[in-house]
PAPANU-291232 format. One record per residue: y, z, x negated of N, C-alpha, C, O, CB in turn; chain; residue number from 1. Coordinates in nm, 3 decimals, always signed. Glycine has a CB too. Layout:
<sites>
Y Z X Y Z X Y Z X Y Z X Y Z X A NUM $
...
</sites>
This chain:
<sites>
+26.217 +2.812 -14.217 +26.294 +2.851 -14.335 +26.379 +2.974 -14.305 +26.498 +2.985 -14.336 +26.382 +2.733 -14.383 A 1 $
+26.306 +3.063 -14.242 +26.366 +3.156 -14.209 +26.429 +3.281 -14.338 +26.513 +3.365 -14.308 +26.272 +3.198 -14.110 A 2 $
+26.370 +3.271 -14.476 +26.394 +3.326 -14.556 +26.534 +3.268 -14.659 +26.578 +3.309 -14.766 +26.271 +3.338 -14.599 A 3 $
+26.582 +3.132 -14.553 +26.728 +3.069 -14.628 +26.855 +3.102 -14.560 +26.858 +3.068 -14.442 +26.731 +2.902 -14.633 A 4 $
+26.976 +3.170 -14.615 +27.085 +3.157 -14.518 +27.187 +3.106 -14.606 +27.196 +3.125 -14.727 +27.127 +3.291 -14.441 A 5 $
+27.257 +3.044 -14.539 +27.362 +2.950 -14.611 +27.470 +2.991 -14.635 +27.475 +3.106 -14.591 +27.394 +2.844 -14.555 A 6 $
+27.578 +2.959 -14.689 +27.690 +3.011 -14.743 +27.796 +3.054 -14.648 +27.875 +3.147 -14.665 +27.738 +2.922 -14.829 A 7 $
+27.788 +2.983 -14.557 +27.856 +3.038 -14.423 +27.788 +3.130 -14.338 +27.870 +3.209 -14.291 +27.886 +2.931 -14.334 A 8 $
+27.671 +3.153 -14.300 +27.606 +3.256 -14.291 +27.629 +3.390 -14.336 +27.654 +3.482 -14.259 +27.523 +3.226 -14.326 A 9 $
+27.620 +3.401 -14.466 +27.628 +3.524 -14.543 +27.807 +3.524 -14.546 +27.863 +3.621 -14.495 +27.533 +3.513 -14.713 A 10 $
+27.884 +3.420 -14.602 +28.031 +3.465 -14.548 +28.060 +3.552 -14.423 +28.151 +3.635 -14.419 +28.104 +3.346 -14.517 A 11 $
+27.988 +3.530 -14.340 +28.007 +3.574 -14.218 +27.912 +3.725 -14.190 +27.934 +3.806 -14.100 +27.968 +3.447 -14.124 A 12 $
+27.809 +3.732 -14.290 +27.727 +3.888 -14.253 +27.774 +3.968 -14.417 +27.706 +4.052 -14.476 +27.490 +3.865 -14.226 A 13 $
+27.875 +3.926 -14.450 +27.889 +4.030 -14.602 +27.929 +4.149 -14.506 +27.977 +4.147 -14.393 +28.038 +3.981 -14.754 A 14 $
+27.893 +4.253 -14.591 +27.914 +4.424 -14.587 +27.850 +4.458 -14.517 +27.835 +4.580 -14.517 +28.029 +4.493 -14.555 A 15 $
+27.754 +4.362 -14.393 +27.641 +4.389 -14.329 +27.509 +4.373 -14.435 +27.405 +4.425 -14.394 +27.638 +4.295 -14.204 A 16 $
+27.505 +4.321 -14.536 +27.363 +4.294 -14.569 +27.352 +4.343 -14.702 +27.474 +4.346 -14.721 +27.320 +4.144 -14.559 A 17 $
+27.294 +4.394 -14.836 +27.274 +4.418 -14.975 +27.261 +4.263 -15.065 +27.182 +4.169 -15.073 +27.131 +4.515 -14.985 A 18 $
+27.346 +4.290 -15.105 +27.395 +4.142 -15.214 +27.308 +4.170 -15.355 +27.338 +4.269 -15.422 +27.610 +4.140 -15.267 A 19 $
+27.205 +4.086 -15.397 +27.175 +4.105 -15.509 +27.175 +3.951 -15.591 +27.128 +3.847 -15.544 +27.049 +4.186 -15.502 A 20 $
+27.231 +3.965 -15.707 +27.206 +3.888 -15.801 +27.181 +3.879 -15.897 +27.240 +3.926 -15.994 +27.244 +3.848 -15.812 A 21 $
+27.044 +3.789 -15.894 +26.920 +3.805 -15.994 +26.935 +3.698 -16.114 +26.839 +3.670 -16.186 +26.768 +3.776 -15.910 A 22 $
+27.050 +3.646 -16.128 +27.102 +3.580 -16.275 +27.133 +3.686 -16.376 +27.137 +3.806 -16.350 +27.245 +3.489 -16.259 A 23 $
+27.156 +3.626 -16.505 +27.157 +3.709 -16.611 +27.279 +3.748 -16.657 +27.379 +3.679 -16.641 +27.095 +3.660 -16.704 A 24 $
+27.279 +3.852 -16.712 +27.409 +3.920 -16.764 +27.571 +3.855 -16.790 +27.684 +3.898 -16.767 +27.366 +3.964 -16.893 A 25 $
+27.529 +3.760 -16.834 +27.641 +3.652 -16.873 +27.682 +3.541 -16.785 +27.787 +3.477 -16.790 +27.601 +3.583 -16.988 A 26 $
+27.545 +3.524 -16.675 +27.633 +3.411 -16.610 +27.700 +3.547 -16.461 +27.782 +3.507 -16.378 +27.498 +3.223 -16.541 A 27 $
+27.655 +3.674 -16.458 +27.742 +3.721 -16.412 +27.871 +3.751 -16.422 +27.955 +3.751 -16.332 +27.711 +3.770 -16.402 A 28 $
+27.884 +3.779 -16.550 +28.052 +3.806 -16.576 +28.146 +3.674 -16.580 +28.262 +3.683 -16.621 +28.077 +3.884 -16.733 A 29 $
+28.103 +3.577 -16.545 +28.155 +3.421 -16.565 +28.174 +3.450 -16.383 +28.288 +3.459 -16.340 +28.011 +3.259 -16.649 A 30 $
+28.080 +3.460 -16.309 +28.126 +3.438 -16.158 +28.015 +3.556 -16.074 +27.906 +3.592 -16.119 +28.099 +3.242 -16.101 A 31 $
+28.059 +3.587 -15.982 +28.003 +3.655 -15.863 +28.044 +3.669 -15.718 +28.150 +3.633 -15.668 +27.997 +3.762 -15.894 A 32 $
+27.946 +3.724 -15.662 +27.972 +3.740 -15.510 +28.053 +3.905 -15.532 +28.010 +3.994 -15.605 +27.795 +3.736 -15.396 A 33 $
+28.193 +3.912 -15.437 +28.220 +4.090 -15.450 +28.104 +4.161 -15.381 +28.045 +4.105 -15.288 +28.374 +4.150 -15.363 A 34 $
+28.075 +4.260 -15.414 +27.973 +4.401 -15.359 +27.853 +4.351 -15.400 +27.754 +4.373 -15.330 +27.963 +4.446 -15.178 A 35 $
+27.845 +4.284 -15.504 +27.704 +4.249 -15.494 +27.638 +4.331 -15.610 +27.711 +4.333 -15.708 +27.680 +4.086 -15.506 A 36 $
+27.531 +4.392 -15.625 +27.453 +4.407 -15.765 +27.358 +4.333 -15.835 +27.272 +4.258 -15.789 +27.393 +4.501 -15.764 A 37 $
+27.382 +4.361 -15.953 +27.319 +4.275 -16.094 +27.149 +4.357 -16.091 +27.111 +4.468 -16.129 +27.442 +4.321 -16.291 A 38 $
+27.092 +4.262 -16.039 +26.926 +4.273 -16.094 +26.845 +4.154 -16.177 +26.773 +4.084 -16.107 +26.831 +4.289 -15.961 A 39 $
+26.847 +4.138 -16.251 +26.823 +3.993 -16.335 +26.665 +3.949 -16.295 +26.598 +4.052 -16.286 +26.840 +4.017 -16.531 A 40 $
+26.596 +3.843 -16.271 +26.496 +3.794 -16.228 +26.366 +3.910 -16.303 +26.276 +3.979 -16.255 +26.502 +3.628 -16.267 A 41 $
+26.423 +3.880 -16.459 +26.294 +3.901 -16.522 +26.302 +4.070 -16.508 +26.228 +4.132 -16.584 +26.280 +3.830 -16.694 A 42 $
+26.368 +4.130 -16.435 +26.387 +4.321 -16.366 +26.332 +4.336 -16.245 +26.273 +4.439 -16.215 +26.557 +4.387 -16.330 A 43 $
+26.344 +4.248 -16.175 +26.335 +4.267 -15.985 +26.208 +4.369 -16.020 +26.236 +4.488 -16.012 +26.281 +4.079 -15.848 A 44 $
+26.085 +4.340 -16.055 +25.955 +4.411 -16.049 +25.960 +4.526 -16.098 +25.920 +4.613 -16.021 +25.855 +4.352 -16.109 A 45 $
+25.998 +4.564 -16.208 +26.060 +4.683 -16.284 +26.177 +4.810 -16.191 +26.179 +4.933 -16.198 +26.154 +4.596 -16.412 A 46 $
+26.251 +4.726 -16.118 +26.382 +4.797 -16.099 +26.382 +4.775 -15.965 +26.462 +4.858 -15.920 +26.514 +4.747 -16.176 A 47 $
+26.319 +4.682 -15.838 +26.326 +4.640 -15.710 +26.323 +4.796 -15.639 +26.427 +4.845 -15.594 +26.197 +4.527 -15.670 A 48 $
+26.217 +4.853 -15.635 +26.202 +4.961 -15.561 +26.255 +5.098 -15.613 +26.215 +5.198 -15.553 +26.073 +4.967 -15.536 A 49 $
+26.313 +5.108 -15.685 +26.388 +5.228 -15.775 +26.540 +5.185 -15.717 +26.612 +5.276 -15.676 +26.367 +5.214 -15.982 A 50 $
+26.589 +5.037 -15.713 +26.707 +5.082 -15.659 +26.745 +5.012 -15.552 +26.862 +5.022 -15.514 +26.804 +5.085 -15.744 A 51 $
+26.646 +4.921 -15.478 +26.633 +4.862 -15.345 +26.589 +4.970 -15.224 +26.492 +5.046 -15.233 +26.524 +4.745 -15.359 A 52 $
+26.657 +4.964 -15.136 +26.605 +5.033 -15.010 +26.455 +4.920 -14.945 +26.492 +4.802 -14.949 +26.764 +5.044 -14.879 A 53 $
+26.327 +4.932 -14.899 +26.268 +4.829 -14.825 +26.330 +4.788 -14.658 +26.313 +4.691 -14.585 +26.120 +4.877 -14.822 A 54 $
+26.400 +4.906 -14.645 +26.447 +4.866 -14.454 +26.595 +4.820 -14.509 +26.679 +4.830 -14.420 +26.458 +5.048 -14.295 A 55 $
+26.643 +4.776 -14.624 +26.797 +4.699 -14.597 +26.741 +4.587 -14.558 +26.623 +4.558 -14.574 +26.915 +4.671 -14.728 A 56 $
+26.875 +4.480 -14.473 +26.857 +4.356 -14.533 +26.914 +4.323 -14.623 +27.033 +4.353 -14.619 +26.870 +4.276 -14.475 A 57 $
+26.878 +4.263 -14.721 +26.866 +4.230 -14.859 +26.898 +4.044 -14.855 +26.841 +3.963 -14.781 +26.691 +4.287 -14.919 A 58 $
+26.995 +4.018 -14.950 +27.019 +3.857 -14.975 +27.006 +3.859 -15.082 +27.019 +3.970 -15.134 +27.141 +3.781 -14.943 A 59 $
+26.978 +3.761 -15.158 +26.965 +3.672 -15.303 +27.021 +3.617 -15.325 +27.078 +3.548 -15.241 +26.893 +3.602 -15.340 A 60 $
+27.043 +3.608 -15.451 +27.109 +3.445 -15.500 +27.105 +3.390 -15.648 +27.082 +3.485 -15.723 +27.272 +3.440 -15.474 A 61 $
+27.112 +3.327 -15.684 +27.110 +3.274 -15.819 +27.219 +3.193 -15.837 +27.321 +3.197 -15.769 +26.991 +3.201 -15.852 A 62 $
+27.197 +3.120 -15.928 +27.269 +2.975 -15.940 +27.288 +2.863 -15.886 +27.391 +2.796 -15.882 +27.246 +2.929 -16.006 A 63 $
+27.144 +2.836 -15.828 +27.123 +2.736 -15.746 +27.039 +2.746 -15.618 +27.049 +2.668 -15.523 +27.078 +2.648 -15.819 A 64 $
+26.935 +2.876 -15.627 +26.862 +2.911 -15.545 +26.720 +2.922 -15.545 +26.643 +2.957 -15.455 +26.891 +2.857 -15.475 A 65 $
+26.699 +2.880 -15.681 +26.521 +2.860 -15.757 +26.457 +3.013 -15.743 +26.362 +3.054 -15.677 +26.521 +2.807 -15.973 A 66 $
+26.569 +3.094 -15.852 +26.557 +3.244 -15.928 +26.508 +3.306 -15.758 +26.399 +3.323 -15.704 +26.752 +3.330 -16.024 A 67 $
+26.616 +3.320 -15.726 +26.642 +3.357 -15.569 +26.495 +3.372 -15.498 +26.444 +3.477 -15.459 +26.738 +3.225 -15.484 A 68 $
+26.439 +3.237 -15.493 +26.283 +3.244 -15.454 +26.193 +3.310 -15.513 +26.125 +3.381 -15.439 +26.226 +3.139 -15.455 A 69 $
+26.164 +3.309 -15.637 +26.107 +3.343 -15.695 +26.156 +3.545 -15.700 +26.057 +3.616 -15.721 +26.116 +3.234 -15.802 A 70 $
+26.234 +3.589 -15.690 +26.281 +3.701 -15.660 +26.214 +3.771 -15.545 +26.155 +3.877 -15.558 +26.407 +3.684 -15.643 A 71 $
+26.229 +3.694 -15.410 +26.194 +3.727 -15.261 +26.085 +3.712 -15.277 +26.034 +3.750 -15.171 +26.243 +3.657 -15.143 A 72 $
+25.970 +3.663 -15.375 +25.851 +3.622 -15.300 +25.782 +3.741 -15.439 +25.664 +3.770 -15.416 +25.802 +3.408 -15.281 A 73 $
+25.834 +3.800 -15.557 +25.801 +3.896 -15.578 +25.867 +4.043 -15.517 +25.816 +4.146 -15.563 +25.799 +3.875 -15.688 A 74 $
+25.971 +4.057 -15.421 +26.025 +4.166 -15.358 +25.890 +4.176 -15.210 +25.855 +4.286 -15.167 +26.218 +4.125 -15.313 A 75 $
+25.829 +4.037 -15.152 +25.763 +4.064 -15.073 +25.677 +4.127 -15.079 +25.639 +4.220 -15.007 +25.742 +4.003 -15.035 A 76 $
+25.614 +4.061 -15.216 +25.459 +4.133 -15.244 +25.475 +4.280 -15.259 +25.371 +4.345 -15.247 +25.381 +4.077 -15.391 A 77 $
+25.590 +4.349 -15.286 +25.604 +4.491 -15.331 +25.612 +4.596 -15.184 +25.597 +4.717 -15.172 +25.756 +4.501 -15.435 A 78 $
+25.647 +4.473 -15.071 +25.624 +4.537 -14.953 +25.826 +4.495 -14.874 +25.854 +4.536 -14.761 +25.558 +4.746 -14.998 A 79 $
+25.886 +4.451 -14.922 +25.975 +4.407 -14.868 +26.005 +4.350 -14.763 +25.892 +4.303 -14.748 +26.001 +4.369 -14.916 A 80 $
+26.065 +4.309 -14.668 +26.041 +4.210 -14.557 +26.145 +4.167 -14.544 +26.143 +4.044 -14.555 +25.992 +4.246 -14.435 A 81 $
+26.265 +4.217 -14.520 +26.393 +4.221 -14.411 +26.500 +4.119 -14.589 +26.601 +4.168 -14.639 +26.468 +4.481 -14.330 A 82 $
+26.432 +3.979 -14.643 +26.457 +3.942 -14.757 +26.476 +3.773 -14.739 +26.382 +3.694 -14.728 +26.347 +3.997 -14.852 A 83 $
+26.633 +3.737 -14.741 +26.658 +3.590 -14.744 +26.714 +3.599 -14.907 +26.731 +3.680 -14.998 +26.782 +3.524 -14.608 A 84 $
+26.730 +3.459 -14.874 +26.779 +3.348 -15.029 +26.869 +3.285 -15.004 +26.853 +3.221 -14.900 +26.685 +3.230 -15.091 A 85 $
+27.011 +3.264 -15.075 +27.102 +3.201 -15.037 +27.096 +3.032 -15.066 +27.127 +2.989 -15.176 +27.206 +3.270 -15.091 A 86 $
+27.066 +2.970 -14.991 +27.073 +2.826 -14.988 +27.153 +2.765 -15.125 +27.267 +2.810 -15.133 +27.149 +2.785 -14.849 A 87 $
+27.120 +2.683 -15.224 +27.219 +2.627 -15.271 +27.228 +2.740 -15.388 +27.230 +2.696 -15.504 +27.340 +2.600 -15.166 A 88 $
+27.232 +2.858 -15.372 +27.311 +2.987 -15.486 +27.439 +2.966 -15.507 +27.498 +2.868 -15.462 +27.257 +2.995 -15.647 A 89 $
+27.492 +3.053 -15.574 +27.652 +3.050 -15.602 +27.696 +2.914 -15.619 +27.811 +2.901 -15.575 +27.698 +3.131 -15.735 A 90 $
+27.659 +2.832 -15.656 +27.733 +2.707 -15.661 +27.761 +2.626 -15.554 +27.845 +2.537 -15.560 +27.679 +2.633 -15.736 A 91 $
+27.667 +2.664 -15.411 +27.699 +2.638 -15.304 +27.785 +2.696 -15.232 +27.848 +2.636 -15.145 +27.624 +2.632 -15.259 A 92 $
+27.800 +2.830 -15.262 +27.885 +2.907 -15.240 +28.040 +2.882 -15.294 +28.134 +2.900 -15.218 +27.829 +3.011 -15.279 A 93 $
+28.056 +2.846 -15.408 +28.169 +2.808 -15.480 +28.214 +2.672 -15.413 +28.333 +2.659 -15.387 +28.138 +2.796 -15.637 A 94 $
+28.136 +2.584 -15.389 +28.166 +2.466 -15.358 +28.254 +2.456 -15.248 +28.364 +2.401 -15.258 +28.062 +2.401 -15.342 A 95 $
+28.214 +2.506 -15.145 +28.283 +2.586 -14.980 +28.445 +2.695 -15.046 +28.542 +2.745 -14.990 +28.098 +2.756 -14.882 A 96 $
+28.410 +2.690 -15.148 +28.586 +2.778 -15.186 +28.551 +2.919 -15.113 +28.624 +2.967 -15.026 +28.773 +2.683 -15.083 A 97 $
+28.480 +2.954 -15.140 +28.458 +3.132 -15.110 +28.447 +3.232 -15.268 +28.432 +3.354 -15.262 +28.271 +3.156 -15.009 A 98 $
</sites>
């Protein structure tokens, strides 16, 4: 499960890694990760390589962590690699008080 890192994980590699979150417009302005950017699921394919670098490392996240997958496993096919998923998504994240 090398494509999962957990909330303490990424607490611990922020400003080292590209924060993207692939929820939608509205449940962004309700909550977020700081530094992160808004790419909404149904964009990643559209917008991934226009404003993704392929050599960052790159994290995900959603809500819970579904979107997230489904994100990484269309960022792979586009040629991506260096691409985890945050365990849980923001709500795991919230839960831990970060």
């Amino acid at each position: 499960m090398d494509y999962l890192i957990s909330p303490e994980q990424l607490k611990q590699e922020l400003g080292k890694v590209v924060l993207v979150d692939v929820r939608e417009p509205e449940e962004f302005e309700e909550s977020r990760i700081e530094g992160c950017t808004l790419i909404p699921l149904g964009e990643i394919t559209s917008r991934g390589l226009r404003e993704l670098n392929p050599e960052d490392d790159i994290v995900l996240y959603c809500a819970h962590g579904v979107r997230s997958l489904h994100a990484l496993m269309a960022l792979r096919q586009m040629g991506f690699e260096k691409l985890r998923s945050l365990d849980g998504g923001i709500c795991a994240w919230q839960e831990l008080g970060y």
